[in-house]
DODREN-279939 format. One record per residue: residue number from 1; residue in three letters; chain; x, y, z of N, C-alpha, C in turn. Coordinates in steps of 0.1 Angstrom, whole numbers, plus 5000, padded with zeros to 4 digits. Last residue first. Layout:
% DODREN-279939
<node k="NUM" r="Ala" c="A" n_xx="X" n_yy="Y" n_zz="Z" ca_xx="X" ca_yy="Y" ca_zz="Z" c_xx="X" c_yy="Y" c_zz="Z"/>
...
//
This chain:
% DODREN-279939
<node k="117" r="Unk" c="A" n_xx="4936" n_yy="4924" n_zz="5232" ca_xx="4937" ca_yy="4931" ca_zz="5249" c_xx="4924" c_yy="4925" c_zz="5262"/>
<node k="116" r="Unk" c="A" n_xx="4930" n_yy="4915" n_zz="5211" ca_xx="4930" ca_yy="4905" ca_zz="5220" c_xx="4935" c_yy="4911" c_zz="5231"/>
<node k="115" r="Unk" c="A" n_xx="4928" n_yy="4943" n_zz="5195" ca_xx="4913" ca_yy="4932" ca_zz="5192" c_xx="4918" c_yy="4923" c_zz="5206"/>
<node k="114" r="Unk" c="A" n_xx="4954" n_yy="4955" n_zz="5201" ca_xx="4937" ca_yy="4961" ca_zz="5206" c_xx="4929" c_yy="4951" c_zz="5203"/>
<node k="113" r="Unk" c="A" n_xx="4970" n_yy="4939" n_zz="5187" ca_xx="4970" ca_yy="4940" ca_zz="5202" c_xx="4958" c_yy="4943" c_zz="5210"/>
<node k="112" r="Unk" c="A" n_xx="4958" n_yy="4939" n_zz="5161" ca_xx="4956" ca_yy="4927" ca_zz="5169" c_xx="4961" c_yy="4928" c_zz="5180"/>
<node k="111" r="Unk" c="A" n_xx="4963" n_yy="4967" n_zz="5156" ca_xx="4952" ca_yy="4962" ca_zz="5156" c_xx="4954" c_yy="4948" c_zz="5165"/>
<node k="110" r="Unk" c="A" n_xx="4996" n_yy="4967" n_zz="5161" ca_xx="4986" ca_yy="4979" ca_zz="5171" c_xx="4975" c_yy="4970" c_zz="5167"/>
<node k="109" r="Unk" c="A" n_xx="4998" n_yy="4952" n_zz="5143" ca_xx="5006" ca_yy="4949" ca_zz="5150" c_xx="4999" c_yy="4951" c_zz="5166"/>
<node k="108" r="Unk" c="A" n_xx="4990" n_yy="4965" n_zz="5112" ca_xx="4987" ca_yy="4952" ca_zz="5120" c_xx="4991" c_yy="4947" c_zz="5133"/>
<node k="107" r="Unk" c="A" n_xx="5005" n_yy="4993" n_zz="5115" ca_xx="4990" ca_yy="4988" ca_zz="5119" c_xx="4987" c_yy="4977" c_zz="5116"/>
<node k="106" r="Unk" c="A" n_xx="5034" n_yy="4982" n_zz="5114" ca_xx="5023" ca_yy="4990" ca_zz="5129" c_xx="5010" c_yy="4990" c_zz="5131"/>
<node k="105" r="Unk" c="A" n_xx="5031" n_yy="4969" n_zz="5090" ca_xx="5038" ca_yy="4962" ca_zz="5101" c_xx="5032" c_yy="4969" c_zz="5113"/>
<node k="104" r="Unk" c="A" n_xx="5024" n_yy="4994" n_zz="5074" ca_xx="5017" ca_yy="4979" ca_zz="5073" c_xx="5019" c_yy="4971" c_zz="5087"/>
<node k="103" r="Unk" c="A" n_xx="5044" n_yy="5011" n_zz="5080" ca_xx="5029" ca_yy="5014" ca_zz="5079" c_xx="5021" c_yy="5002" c_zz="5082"/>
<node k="102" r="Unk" c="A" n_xx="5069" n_yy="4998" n_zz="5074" ca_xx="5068" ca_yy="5003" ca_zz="5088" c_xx="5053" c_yy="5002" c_zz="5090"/>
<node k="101" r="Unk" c="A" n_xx="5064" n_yy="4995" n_zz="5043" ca_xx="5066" ca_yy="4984" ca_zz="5051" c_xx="5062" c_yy="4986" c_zz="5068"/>
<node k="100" r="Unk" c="A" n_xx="5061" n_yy="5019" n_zz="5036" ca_xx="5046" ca_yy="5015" ca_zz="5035" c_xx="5047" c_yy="5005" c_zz="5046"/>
<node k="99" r="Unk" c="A" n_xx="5090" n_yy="5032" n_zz="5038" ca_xx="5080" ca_yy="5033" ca_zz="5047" c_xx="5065" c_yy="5028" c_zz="5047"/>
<node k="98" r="Unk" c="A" n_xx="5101" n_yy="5010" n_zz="5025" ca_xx="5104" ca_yy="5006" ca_zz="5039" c_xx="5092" c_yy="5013" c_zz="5045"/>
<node k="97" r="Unk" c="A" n_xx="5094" n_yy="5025" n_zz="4999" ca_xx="5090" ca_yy="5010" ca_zz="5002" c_xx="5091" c_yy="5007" c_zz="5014"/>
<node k="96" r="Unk" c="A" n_xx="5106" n_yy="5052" n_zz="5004" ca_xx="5089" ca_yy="5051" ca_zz="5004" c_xx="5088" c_yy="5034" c_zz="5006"/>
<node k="95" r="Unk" c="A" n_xx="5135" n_yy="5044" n_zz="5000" ca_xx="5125" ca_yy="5048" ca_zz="5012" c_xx="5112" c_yy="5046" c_zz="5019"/>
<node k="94" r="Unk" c="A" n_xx="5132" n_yy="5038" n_zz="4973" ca_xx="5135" ca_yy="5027" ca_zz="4983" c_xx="5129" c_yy="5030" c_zz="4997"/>
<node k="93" r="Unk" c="A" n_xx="5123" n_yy="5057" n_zz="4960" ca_xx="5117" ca_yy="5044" ca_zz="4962" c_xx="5119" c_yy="5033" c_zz="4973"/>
<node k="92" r="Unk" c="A" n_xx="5131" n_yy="5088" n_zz="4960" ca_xx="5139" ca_yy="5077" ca_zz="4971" c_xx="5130" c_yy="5066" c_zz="4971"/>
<node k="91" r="Unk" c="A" n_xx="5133" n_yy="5103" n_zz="4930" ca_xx="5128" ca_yy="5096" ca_zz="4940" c_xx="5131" c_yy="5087" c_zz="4944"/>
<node k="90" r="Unk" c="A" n_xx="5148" n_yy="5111" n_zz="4907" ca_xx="5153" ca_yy="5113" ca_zz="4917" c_xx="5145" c_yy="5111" c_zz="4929"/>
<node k="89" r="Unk" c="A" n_xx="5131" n_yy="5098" n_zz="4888" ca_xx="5146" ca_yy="5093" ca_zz="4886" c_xx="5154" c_yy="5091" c_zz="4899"/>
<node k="88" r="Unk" c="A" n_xx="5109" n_yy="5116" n_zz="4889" ca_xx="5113" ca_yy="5099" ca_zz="4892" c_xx="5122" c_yy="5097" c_zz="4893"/>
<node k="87" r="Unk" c="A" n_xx="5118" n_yy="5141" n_zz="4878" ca_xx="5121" ca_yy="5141" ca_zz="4892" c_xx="5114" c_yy="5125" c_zz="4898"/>
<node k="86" r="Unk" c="A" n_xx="5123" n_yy="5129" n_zz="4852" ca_xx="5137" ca_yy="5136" ca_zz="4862" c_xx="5131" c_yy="5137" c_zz="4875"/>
<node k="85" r="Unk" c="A" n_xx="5096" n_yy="5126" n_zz="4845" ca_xx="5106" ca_yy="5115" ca_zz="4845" c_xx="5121" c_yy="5118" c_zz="4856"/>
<node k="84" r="Unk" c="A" n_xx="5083" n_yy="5152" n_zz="4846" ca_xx="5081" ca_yy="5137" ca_zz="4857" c_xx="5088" c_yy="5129" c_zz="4857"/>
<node k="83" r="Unk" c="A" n_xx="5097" n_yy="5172" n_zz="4831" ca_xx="5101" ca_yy="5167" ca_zz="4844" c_xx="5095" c_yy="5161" c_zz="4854"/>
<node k="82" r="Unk" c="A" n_xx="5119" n_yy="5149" n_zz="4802" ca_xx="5105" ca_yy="5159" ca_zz="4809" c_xx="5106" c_yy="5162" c_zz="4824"/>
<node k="81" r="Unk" c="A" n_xx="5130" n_yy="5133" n_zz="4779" ca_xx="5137" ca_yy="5152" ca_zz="4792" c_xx="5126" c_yy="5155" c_zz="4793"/>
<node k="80" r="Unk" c="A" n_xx="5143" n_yy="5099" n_zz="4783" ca_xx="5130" ca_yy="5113" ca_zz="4781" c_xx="5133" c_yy="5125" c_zz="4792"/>
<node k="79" r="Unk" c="A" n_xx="5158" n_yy="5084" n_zz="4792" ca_xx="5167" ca_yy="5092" ca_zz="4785" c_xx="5155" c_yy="5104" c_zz="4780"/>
<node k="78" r="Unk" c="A" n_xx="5147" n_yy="5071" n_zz="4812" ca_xx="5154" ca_yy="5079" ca_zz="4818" c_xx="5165" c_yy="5087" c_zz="4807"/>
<node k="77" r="Unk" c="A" n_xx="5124" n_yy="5048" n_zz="4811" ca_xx="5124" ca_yy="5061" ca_zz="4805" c_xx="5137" c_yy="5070" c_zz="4808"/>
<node k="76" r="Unk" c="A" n_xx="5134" n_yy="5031" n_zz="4831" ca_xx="5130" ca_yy="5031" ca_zz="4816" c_xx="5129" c_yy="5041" c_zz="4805"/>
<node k="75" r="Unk" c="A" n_xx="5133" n_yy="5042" n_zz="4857" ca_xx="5139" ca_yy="5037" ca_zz="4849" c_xx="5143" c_yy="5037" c_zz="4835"/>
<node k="74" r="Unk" c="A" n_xx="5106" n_yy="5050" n_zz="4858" ca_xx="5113" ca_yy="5062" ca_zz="4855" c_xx="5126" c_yy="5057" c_zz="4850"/>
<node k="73" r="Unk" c="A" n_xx="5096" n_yy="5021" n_zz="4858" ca_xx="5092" ca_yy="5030" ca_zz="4847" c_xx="5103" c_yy="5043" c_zz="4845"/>
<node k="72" r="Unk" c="A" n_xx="5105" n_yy="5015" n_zz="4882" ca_xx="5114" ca_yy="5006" ca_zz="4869" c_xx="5108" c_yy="5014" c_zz="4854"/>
<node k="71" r="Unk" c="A" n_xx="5092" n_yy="5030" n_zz="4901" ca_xx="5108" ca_yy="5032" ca_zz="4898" c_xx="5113" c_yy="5024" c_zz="4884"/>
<node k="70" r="Unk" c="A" n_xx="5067" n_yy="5018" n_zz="4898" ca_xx="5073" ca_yy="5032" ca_zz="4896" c_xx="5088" c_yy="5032" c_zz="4892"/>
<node k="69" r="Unk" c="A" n_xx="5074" n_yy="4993" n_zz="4900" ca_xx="5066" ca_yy="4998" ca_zz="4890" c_xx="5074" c_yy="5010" c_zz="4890"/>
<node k="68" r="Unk" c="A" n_xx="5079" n_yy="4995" n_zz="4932" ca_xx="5088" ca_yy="4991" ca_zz="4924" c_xx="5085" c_yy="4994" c_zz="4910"/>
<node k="67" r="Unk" c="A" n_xx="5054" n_yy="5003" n_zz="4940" ca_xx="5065" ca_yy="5014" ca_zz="4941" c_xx="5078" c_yy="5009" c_zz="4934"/>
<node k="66" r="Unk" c="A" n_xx="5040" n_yy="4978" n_zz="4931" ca_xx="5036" ca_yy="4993" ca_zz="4929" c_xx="5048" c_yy="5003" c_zz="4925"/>
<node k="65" r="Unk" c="A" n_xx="5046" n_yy="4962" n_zz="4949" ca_xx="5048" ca_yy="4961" ca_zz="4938" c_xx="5048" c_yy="4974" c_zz="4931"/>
<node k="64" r="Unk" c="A" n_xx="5044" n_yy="4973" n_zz="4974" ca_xx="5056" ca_yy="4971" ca_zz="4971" c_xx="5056" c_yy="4967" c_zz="4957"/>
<node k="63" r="Unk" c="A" n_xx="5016" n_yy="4973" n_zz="4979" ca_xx="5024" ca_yy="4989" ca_zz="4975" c_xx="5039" c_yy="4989" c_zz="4971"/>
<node k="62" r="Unk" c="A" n_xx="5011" n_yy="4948" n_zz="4978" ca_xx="5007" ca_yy="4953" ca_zz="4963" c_xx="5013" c_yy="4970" c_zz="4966"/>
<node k="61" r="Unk" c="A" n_xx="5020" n_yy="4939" n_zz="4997" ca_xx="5024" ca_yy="4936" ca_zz="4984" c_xx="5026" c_yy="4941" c_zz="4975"/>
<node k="60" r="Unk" c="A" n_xx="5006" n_yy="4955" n_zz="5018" ca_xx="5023" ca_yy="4954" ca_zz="5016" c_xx="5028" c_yy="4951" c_zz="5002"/>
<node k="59" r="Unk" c="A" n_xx="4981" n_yy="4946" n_zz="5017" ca_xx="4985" ca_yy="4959" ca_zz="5015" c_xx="4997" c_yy="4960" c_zz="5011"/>
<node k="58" r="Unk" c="A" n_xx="4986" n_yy="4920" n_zz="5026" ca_xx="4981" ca_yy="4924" ca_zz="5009" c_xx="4986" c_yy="4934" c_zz="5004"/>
<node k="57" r="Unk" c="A" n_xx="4991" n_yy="4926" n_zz="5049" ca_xx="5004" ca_yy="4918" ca_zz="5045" c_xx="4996" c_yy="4921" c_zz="5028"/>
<node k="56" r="Unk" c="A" n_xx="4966" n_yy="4939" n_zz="5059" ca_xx="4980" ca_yy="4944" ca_zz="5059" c_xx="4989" c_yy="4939" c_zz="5046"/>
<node k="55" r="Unk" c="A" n_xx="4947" n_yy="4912" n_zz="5056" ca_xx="4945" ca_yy="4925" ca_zz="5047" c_xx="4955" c_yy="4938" c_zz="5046"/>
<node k="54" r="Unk" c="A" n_xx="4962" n_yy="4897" n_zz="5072" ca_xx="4960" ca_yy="4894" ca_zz="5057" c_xx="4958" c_yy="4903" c_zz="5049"/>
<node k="53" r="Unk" c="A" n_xx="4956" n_yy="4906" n_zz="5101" ca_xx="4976" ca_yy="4906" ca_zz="5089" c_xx="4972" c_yy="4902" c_zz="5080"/>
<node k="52" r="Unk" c="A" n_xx="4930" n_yy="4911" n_zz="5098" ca_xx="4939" ca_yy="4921" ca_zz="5100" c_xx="4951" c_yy="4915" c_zz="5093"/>
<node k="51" r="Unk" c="A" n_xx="4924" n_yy="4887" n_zz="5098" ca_xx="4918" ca_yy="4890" ca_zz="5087" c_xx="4925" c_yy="4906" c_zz="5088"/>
<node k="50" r="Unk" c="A" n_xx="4931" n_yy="4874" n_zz="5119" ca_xx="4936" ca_yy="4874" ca_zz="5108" c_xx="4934" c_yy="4876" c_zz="5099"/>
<node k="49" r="Unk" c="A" n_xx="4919" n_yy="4888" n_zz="5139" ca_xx="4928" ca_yy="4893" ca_zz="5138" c_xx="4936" c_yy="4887" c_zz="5127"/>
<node k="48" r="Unk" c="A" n_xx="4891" n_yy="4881" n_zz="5134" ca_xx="4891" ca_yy="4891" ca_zz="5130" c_xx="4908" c_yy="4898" c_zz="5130"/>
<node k="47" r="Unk" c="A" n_xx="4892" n_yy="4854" n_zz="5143" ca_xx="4888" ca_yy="4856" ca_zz="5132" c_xx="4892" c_yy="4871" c_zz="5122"/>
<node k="46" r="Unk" c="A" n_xx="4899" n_yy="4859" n_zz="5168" ca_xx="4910" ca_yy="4854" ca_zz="5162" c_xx="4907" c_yy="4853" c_zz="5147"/>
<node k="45" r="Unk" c="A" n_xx="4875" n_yy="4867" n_zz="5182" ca_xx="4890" ca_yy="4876" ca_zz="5178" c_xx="4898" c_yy="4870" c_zz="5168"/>
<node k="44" r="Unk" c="A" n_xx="4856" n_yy="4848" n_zz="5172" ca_xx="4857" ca_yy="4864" ca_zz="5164" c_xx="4868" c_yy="4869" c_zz="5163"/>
<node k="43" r="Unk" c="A" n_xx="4867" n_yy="4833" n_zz="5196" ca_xx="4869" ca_yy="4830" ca_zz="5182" c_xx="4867" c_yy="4842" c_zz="5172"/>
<node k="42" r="Unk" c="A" n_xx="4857" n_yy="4851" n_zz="5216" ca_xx="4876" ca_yy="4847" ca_zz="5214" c_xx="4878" c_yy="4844" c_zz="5200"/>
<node k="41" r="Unk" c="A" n_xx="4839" n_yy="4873" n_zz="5209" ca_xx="4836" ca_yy="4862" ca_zz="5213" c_xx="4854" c_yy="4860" c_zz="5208"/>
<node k="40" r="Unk" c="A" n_xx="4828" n_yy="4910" n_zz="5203" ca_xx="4830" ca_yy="4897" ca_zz="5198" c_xx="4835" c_yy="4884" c_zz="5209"/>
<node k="39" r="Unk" c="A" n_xx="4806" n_yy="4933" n_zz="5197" ca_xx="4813" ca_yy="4924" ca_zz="5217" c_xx="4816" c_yy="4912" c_zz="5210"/>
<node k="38" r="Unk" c="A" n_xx="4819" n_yy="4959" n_zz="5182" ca_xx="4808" ca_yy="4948" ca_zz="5187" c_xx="4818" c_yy="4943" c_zz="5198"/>
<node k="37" r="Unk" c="A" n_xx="4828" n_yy="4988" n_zz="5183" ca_xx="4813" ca_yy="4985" ca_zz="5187" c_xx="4812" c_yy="4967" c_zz="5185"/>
<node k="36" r="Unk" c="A" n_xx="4857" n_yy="4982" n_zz="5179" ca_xx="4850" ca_yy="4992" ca_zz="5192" c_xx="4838" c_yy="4987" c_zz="5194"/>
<node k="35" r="Unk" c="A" n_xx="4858" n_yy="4962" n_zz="5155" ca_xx="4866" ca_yy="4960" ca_zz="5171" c_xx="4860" c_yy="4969" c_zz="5185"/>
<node k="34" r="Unk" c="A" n_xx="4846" n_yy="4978" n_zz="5135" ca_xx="4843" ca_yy="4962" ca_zz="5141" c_xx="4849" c_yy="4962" c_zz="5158"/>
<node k="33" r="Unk" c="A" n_xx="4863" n_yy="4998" n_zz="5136" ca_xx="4850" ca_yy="5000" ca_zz="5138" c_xx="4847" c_yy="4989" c_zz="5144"/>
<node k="32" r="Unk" c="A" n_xx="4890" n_yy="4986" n_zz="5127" ca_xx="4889" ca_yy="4996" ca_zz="5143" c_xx="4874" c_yy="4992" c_zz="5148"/>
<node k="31" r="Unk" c="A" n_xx="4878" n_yy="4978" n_zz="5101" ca_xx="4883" ca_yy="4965" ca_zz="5113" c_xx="4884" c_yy="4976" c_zz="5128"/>
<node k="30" r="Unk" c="A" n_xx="4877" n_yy="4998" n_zz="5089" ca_xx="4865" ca_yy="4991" ca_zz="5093" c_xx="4869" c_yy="4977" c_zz="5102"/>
<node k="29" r="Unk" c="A" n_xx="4901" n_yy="5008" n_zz="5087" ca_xx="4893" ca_yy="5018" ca_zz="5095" c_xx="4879" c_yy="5008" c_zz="5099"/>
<node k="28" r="Unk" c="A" n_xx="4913" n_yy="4989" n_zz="5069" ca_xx="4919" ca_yy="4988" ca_zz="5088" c_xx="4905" c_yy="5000" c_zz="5097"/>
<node k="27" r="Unk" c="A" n_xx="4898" n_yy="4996" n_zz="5048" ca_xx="4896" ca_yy="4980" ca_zz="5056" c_xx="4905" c_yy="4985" c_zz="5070"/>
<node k="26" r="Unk" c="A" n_xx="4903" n_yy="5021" n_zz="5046" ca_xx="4891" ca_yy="5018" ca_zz="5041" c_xx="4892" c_yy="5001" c_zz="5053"/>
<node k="25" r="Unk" c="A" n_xx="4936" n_yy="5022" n_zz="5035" ca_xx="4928" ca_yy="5029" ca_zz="5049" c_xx="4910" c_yy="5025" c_zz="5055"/>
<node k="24" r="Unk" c="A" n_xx="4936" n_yy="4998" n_zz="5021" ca_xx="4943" ca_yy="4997" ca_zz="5034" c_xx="4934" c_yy="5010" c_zz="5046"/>
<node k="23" r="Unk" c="A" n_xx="4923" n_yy="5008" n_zz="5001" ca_xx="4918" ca_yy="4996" ca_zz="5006" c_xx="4925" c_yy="4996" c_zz="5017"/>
<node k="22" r="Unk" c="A" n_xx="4935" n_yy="5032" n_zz="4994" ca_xx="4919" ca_yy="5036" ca_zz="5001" c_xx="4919" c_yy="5021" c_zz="5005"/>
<node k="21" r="Unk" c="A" n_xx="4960" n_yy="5022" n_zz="4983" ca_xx="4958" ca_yy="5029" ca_zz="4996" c_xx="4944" c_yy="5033" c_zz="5000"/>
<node k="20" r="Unk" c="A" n_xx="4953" n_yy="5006" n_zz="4961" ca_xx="4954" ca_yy="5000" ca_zz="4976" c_xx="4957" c_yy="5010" c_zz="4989"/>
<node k="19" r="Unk" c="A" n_xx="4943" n_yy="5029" n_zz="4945" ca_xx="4932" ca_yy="5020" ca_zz="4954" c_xx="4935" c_yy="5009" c_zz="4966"/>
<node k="18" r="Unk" c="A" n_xx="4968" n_yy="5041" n_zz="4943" ca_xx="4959" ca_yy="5052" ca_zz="4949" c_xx="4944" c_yy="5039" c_zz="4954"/>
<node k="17" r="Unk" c="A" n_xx="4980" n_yy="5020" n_zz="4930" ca_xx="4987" ca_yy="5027" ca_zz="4940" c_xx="4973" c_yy="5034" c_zz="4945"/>
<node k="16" r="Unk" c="A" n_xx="4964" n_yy="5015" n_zz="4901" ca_xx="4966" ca_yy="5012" ca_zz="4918" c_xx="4969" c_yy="5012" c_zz="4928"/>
<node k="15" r="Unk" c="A" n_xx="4966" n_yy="5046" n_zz="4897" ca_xx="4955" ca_yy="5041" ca_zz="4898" c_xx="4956" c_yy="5029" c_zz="4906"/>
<node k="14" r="Unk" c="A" n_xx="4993" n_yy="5045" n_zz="4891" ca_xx="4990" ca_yy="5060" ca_zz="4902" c_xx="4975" c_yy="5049" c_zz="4903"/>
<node k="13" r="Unk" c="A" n_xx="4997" n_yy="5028" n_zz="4869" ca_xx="5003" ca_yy="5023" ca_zz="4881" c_xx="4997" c_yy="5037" c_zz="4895"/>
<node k="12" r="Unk" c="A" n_xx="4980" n_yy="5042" n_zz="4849" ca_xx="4974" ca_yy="5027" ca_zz="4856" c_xx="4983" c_yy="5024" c_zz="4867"/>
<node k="11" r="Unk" c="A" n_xx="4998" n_yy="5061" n_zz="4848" ca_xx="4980" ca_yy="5066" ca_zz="4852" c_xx="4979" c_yy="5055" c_zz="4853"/>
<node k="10" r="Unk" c="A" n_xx="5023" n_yy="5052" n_zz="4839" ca_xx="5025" ca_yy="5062" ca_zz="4849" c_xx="5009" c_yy="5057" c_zz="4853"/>
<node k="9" r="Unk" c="A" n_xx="5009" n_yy="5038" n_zz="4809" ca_xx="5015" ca_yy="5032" ca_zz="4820" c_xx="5017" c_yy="5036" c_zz="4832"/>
<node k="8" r="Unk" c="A" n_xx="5002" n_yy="5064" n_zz="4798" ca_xx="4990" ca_yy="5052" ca_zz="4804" c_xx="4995" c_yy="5045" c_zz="4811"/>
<node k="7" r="Unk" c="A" n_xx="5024" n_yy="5072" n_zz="4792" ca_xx="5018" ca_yy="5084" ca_zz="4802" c_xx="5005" c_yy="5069" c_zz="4808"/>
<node k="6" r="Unk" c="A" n_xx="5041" n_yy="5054" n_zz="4778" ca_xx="5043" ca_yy="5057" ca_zz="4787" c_xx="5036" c_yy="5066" c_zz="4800"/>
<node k="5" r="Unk" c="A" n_xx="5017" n_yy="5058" n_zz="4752" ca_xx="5016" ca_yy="5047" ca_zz="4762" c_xx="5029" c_yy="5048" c_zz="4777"/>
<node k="4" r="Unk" c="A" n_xx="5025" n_yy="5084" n_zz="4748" ca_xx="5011" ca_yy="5081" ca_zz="4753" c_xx="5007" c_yy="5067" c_zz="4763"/>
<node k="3" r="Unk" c="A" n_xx="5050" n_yy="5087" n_zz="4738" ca_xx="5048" ca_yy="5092" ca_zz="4750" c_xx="5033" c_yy="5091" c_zz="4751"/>
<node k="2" r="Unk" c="A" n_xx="5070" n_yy="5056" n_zz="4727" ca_xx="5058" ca_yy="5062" ca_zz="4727" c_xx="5050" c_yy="5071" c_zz="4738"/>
<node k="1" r="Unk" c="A" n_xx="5102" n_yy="5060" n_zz="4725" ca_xx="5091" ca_yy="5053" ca_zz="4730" c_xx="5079" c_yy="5063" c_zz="4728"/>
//
């Protein structure tokens, strides 16, 4: 296989992976913000708390798509002797997926408790 377009494939999946993690830190830090400084109104809350599990449950998606990418690439590759590929090979994906899962699930969970406390 072609070691350029394998390396483009690796650098477009690290490239979304690395923007839904600024979108998840980036949007739950501005939903905290929303939530401390304004004096929202019941319906705000409930405006704002579904816009919390939506912008989580996205999050979720798209790291779970992601992390699965990853693995089906080192996959794929797993007869190339380099050592990004061997030490994909030997990454716990499955792990890292449960733990974005836990991530997503606590902070939507914590935010809409704090927005309707």
């Amino acid at each position: 296989m072609d070691h350029n377009l394998v390396a483009r494939r690796f650098h477009n999946n690290e490239i979304g992976f690395n923007t839904t993690r600024m979108t998840f830190l980036f949007g739950n830090a501005a939903l905290l913000a929303i939530n401390s400084f304004a004096d929202l109104s019941s319906s705000s809350k409930l405006a704002l708390s579904a816009f919390v599990v939506m912008l989580n449950l996205a999050s979720l998606l798209a790291f779970d798509t992601e992390l699965k990418t990853f693995a089906a690439l080192a996959k794929d590759n797993a007869d190339e002797n380099s050592h990004y590929v061997t030490e994909g090979k030997q990454t716990p994906w499955g792990a890292f997926r449960v733990f974005c899962l836990l991530i997503c699930i606590v902070a939507a969970v914590t935010q809409v408790m704090a927005i309707n406390a």
